[in-house]
ZAMARGU-4260 file (C-alpha; in steps of 0.2 Angstrom, whole numbers, plus 5000, padded with zeros to 4 digits):
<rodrens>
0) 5102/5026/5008 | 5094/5012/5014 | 5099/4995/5006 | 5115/5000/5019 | 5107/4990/5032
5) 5120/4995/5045 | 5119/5014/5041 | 5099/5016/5048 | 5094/5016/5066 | 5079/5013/5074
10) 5073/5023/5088 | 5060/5028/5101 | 5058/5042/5116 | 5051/5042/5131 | 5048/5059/5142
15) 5044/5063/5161 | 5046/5076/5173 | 5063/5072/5180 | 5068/5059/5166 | 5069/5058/5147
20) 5076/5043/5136 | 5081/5040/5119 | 5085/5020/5113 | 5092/5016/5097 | 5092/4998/5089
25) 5098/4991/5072 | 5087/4985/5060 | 5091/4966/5069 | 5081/4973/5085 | 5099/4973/5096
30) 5099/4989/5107 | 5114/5000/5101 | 5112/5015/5113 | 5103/5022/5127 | 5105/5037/5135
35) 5095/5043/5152 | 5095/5061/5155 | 5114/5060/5151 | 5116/5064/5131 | 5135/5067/5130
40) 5141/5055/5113 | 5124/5056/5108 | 5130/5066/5092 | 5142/5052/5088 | 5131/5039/5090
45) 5118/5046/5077 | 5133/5053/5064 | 5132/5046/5047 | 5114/5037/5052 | 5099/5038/5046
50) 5087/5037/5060 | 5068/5029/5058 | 5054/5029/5070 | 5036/5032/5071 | 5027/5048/5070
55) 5044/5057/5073 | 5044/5072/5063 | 5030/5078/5073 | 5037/5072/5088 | 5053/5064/5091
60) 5064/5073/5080 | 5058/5090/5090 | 5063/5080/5108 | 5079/5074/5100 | 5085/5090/5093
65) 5083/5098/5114 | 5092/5081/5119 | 5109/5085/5106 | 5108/5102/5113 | 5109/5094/5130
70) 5095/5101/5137 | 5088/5096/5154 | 5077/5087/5159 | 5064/5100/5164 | 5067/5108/5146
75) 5062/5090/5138 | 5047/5090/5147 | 5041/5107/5142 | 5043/5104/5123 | 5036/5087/5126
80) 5020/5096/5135 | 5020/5111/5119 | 5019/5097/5107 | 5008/5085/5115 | 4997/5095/5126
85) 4997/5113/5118 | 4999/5108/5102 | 5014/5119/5099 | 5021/5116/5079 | 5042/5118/5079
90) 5049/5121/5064 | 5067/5119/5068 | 5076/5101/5070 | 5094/5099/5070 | 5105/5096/5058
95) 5115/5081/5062 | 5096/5072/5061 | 5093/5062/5044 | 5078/5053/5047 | 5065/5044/5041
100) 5046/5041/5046 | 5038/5026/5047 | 5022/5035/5048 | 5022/5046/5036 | 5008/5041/5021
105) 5005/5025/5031 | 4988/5024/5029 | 4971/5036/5028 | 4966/5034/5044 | 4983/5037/5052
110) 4985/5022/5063 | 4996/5023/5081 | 5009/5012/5083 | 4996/5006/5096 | 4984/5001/5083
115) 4997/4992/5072 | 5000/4981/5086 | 4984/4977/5089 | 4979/4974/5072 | 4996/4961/5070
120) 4989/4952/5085 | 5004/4960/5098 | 5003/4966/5115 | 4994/4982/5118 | 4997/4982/5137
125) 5000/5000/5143 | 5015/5006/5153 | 5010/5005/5170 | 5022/5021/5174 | 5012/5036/5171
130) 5020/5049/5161 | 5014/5064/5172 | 5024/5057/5185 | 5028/5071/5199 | 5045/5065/5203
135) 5060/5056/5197 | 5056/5037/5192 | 5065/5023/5203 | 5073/5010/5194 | 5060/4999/5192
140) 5048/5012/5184 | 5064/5015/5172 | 5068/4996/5167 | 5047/4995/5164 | 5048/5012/5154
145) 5065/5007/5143 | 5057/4990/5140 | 5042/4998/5136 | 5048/5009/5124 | 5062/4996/5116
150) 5045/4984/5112 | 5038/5001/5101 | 5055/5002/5091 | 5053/4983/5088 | 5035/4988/5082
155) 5043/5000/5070 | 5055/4988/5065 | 5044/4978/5058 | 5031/4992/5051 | 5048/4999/5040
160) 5052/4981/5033 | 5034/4979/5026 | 5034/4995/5020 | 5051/4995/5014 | 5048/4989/4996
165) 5034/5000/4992 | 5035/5015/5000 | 5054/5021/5005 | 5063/5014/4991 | 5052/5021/4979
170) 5051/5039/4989 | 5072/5038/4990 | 5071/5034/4971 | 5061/5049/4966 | 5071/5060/4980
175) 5088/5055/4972 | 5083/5064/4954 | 5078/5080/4961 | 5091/5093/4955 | 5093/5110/4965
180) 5085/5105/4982 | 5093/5100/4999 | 5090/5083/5000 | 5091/5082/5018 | 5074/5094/5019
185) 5065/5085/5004 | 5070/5067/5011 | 5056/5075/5025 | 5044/5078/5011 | 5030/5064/5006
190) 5030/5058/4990 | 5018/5070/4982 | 5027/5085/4985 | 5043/5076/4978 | 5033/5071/4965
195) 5026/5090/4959 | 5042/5095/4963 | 5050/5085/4948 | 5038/5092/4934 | 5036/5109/4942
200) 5043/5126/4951 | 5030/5134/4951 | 5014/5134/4950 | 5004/5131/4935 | 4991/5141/4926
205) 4976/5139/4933 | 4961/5135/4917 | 4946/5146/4920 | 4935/5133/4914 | 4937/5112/4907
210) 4946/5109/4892 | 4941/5093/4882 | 4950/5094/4866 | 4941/5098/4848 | 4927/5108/4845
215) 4913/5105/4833 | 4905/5117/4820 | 4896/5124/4834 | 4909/5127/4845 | 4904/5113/4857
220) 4917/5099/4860 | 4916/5084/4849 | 4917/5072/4864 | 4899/5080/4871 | 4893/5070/4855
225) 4895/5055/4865 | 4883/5058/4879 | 4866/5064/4882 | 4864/5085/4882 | 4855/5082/4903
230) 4873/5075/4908 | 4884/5090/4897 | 4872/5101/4905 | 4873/5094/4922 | 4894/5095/4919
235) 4892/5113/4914 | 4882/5119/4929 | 4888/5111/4943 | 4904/5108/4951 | 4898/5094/4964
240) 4884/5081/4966 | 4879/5066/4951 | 4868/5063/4938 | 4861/5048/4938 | 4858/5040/4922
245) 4847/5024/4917 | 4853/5017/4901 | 4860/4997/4897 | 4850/4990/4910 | 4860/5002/4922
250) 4857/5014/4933 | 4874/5025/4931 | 4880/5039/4940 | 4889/5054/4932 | 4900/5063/4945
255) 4917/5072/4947 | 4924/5054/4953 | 4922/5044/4940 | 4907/5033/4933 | 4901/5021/4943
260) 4885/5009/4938 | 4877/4994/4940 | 4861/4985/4932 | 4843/4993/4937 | 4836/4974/4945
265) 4850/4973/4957 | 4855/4955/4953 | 4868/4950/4965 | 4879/4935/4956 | 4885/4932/4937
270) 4895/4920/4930 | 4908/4919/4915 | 4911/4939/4916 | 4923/4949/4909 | 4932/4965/4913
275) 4941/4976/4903 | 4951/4990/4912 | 4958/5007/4903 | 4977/5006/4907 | 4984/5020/4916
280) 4968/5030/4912 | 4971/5046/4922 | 4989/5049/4917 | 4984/5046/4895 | 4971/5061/4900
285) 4982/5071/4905 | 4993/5071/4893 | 4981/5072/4880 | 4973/5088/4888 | 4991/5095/4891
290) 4985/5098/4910 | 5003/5102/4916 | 5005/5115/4903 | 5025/5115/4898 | 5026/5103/4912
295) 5017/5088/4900 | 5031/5084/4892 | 5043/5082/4906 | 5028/5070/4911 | 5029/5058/4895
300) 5045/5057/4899 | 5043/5050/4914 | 5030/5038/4909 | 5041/5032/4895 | 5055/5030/4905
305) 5045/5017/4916 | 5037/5009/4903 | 5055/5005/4895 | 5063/4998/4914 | 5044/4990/4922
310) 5051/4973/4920 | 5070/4976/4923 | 5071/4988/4936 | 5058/4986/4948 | 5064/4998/4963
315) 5064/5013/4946 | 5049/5006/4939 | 5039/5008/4956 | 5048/5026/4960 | 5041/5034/4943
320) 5024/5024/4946 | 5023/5034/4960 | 5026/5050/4951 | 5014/5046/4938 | 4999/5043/4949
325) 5001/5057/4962 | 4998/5071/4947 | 4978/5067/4948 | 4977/5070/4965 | 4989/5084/4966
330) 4978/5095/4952 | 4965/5094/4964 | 4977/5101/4982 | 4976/5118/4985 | 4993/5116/4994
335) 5000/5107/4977 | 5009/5118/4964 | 4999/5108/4952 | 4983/5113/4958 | 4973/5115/4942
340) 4953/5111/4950 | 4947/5113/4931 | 4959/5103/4924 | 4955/5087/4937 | 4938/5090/4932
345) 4942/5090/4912 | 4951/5073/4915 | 4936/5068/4926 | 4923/5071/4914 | 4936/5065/4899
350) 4936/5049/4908 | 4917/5047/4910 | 4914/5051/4893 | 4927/5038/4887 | 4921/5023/4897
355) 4901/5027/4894 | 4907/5027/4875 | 4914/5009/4880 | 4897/5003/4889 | 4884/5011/4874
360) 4896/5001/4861 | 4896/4984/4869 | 4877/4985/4876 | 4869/4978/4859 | 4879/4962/4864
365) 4883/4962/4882 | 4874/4962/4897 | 4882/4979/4908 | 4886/4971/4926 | 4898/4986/4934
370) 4903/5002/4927 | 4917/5007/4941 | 4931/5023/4935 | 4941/5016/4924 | 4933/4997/4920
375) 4917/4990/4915 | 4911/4970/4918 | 4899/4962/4908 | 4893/4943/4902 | 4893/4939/4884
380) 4888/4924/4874 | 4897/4931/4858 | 4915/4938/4853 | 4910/4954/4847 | 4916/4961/4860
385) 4933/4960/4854 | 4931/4969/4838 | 4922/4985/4850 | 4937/4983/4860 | 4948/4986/4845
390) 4938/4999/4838 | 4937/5007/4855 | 4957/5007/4855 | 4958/5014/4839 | 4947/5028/4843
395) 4950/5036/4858 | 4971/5033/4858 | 4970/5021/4876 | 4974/5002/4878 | 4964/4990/4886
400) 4966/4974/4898 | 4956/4960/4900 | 4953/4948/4916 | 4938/4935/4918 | 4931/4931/4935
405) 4920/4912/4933 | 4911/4920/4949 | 4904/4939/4952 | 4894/4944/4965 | 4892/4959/4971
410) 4882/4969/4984 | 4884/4986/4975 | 4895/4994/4963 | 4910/4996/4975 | 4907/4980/4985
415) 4911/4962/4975 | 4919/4946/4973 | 4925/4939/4957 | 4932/4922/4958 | 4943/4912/4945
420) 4944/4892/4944 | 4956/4878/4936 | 4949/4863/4926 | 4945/4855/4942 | 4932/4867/4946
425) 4941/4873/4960 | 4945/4893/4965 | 4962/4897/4962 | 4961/4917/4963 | 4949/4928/4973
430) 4947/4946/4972 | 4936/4954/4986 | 4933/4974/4985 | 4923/4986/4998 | 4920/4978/5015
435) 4925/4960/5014 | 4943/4967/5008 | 4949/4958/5022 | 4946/4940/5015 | 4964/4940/5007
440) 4972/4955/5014 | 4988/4952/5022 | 5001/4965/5031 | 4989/4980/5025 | 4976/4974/5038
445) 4990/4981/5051 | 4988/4997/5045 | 4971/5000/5043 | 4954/4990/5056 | 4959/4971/5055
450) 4941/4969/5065 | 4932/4954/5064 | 4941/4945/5049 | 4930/4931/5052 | 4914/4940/5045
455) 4923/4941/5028 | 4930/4924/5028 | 4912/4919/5033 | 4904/4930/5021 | 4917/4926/5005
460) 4915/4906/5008 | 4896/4906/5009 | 4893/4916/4995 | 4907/4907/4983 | 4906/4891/4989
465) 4892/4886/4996 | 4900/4885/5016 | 4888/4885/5031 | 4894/4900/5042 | 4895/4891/5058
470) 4908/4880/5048 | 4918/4893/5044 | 4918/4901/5062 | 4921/4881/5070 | 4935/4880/5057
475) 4944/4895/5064 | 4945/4893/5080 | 4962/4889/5082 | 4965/4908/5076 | 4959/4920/5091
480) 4967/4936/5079 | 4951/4933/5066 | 4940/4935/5080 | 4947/4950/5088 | 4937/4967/5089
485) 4950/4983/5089 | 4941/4998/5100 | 4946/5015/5100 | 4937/5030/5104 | 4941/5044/5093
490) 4949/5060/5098 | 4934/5069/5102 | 4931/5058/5112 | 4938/5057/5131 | 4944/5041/5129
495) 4934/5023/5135 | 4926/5015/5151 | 4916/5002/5155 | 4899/5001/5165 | 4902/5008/5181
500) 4915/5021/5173 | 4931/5014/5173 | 4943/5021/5163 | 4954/5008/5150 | 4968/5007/5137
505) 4966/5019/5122 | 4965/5005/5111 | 4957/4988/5117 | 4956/4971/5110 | 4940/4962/5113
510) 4931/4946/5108 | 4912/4941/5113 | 4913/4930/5127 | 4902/4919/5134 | 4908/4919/5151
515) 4904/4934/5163 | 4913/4951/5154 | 4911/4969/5153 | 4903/4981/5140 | 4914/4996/5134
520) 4910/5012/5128 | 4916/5028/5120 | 4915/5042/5135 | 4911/5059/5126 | 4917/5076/5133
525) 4899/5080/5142 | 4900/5062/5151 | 4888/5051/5137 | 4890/5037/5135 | 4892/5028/5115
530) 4894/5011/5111 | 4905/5007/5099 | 4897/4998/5081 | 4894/4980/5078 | 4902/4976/5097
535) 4895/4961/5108 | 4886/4965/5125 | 4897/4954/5135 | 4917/4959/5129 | 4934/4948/5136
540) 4948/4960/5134 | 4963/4954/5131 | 4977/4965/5128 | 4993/4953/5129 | 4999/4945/5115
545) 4989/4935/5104 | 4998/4920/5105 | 4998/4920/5123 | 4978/4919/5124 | 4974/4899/5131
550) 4956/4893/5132 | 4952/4902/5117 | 4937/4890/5112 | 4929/4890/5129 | 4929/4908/5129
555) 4922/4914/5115 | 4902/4918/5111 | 4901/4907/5093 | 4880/4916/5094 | 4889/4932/5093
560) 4899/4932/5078 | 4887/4920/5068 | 4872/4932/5071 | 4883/4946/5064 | 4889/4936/5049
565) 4869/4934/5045 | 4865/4952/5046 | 4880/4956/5034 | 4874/4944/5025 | 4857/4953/5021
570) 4867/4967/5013 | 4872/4953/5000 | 4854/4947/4996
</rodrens>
């Protein structure tokens, strides 16, 4: 469906009281088609395509439907108004619409297209048209608006080509083996619901209680042996909350999200340490507990059949990866025909009991550094770990995977850096997890709060190598986007103002200045005023492209951003 570059077409709507628009580009940005108020060839324009924008299958799609039924322009306007303003949910698009969304699953915190252009460093800058216009628009509010709007389908463009690889083709490739469904509603369907869809009809049996495999003689389940009675007890009366254990030199947590530990005095760096991973942790539960009832078999199948193409079909391999690893999630969704809470809580507790097995076997030896879901680190100065790692394999059915980080630091259990060097003593790998992720993310940052990049590059360097943080911030100068500080007020939220109440763009790009500049805040409902966290007093806003930004070096507050890199620092210590 979409490896047929010329069959998809990109495409963006704006609405007003006495004008509505519609533009369609191909995936090379060239404008193919746009039509104001008049939608006669619409249909043919659209046939045979598969459309892609952002957020359109809560929005567009509804407008487009009203525009192939040639609807005026006061009619576009209303169902604009019930889906923006009242909040109005329509149900019926037309048919000739076979779309995709570039929205859909994109990220937890649901990022506007806004926010993606902020965090890539793009304009930001507002239409200056406003879209509650009482009158028809002359033609230089139109060329501002189509440009406008051609500049967000460019956006998309770009958002569908990075998530191309891992998101559509796997979701069209699990799509394309459903069996009795209408593809052209499922294709509408995120990948969850595709994914229960292929193991399921309907829905499974729900357990009145956990399952864990054998018993003992006295009717208890063998794998309780393996940890304290105040944990099976804390397991059997509660359904929330943790334990916390102390044992190894750890303080570990038991929970109904895996285990999670690290050592009682809180040291901070390690070197030479290991950590083994259980592979595909979750998905080996749940086929050991049978959790999908007759539906576990269909399940192996799926996980052999990836196994058996990983490394010669890659677009298949991904598709039924993303299969595998929705079914934990889904037996915990009330919407899901998989929802099985006891079940998730049977494979929660199986997992924990696992893994704590792993950490009491190779305490006598190794020194326990992070207990985290599914892995543990530690440092060794023998190799008896190996032959636990066997053992371990041998008893409880799963495989294990080794890595080795030189450097480790960490500031708690979901917050570290491990670090690998060549024979020159220099880092050739760098892992960073919890707040400095930032340090080698690349594309993802777009999707999610690419704020202040330089505190993790600052934050990374010192603590790995040794780097003053003023170095690292002089170094980067010559990139403004590190610097930057994306605000947004939220939507309870009236939206953002400075001082003196002036009202400003939804989303903003900042950076602490040293010249004379303004403070912005977050304006709630009964006329407070918030700041916004870890935000310089003095703000330059710019909201033009990035790369547009002269001066940058006699602009920017270095105090500001060094002072904040030692207070994150202090978290480290």
């Amino acid at each position: 469906m979409i490896k047929d570059k010329e069959n998809l077409l990109f495409y963006d709507i704006e609405v007003f009281k006495e004008d509505s628009l519609v533009i369609f580009k191909n995936i090379d940005k060239q404008t193919v088609a746009v039509f104001h108020n008049d939608f006669n060839g619409l249909d043919k324009v659209i046939e045979g395509k598969v459309l892609i924008g952002y957020n359109n299958y809560y929005y567009d799609d509804h407008i487009l439907t009203s525009m192939l039924n040639c609807h005026t322009p006061y009619q576009i306007k209303e169902k604009n108004d019930d889906i923006i303003v009242r909040k109005v949910k329509f149900n019926y698009v037309d048919k000739r619409i076979k779309s995709l969304d570039c929205f859909q699953q994109i990220d937890a915190t649901k990022p506007s297209l806004k926010k993606i252009e902020a965090n890539s460093g793009k304009s930001i800058i507002e239409s200056s048209v406003d879209f509650n216009i009482d009158r028809k628009l002359t033609e230089e509010e139109l060329a501002e608006t189509i440009n406008y709007c051609s500049y967000d389908i460019d956006t998309t463009i770009d958002v569908f080509k990075m998530r191309e690889k891992s998101y559509f083709e796997p979701k069209l490739g699990i799509l394309n083996r459903l069996e009795n469904v209408d593809k052209n509603k499922a294709i509408k369907w995120n990948t969850t619901s595709i994914s229960a869809k292929m193991l399921i009809d309907k829905p499974l049996d729900l357990w009145s209680d956990i399952r864990l495999g054998e018993y003992n003689k006295y009717g208890e389940y063998e794998l309780f042996n393996a940890v304290p009675d105040d944990i099976v007890n804390f397991w059997k009366n509660n359904d929330r909350g943790k334990y916390t254990h102390t044992e190894f030199g750890c303080n570990i947590d038991f929970a109904f999200g895996g285990l999670h530990g690290v050592p009682v005095d809180n040291k901070k760096r390690y070197e030479k340490v290991i950590l083994l991973d259980v592979a595909s942790m979750y998905p080996n539960i749940i086929m050991k507990l049978n959790a999908l009832g007759n539906a576990t078999d269909e399940y192996k199948n799926i996980v052999s059949e990836r196994l058996s193409v990983k490394h010669s079909d890659k677009t298949l391999s991904n598709a039924l990866k993303l299969v595998i690893n929705s079914v934990y999630g889904l037996l915990k969704n009330e919407y899901s025909v998989l929802y099985n809470p006891n079940a998730a809580k049977s494979v929660c507790i199986y997992g924990q009991i696992c893994l704590y097995d792993l950490c009491k076997r190779l305490s006598p030896t190794c020194k326990i550094v992070n207990i985290n879901t599914d892995g543990v680190a530690f440092t060794t100065d023998s190799d008896d770990y190996k032959n636990v790692w066997k053992e371990w394999e041998e008893d409880y059915g799963f495989t294990l995977e080794e890595d080795y980080f030189d450097i480790f630091i960490q500031r708690d259990v979901n917050n570290y850096i491990g670090a690998k060097k060549n024979e020159q003593g220099d880092f050739t790998s760098i892992k960073t997890k919890g707040e400095v992720w930032r340090y080698g993310s690349n594309t993802c940052a777009y999707f999610k709060n690419n704020n202040v990049r330089i505190v993790d590059l600052a934050i990374v360097n010192y603590l790995l190598k040794g780097d003053d943080v003023l170095d690292t911030i002089l170094d980067n100068l010559n990139k403004p986007e590190v610097f930057q500080v994306v605000l947004q007020a939220g939507g309870t939220f009236q939206g953002t103002v400075d001082n003196a109440g002036k009202h400003y763009n939804k989303i903003n790009r900042v950076f602490a200045t040293n010249k004379e500049g303004i403070t912005l805040y977050k304006l709630r409902n009964d006329g407070g005023l918030v700041r916004f966290p870890d935000t310089p007093d003095n703000m330059y806003i710019w909201n033009d492209d990035i790369s547009k930004l002269d001066g940058f070096k006699k602009i920017i507050d270095v105090n500001f951003y060094y002072q904040l890199i030692l207070r994150k620092l202090k978290e480290w210590e």
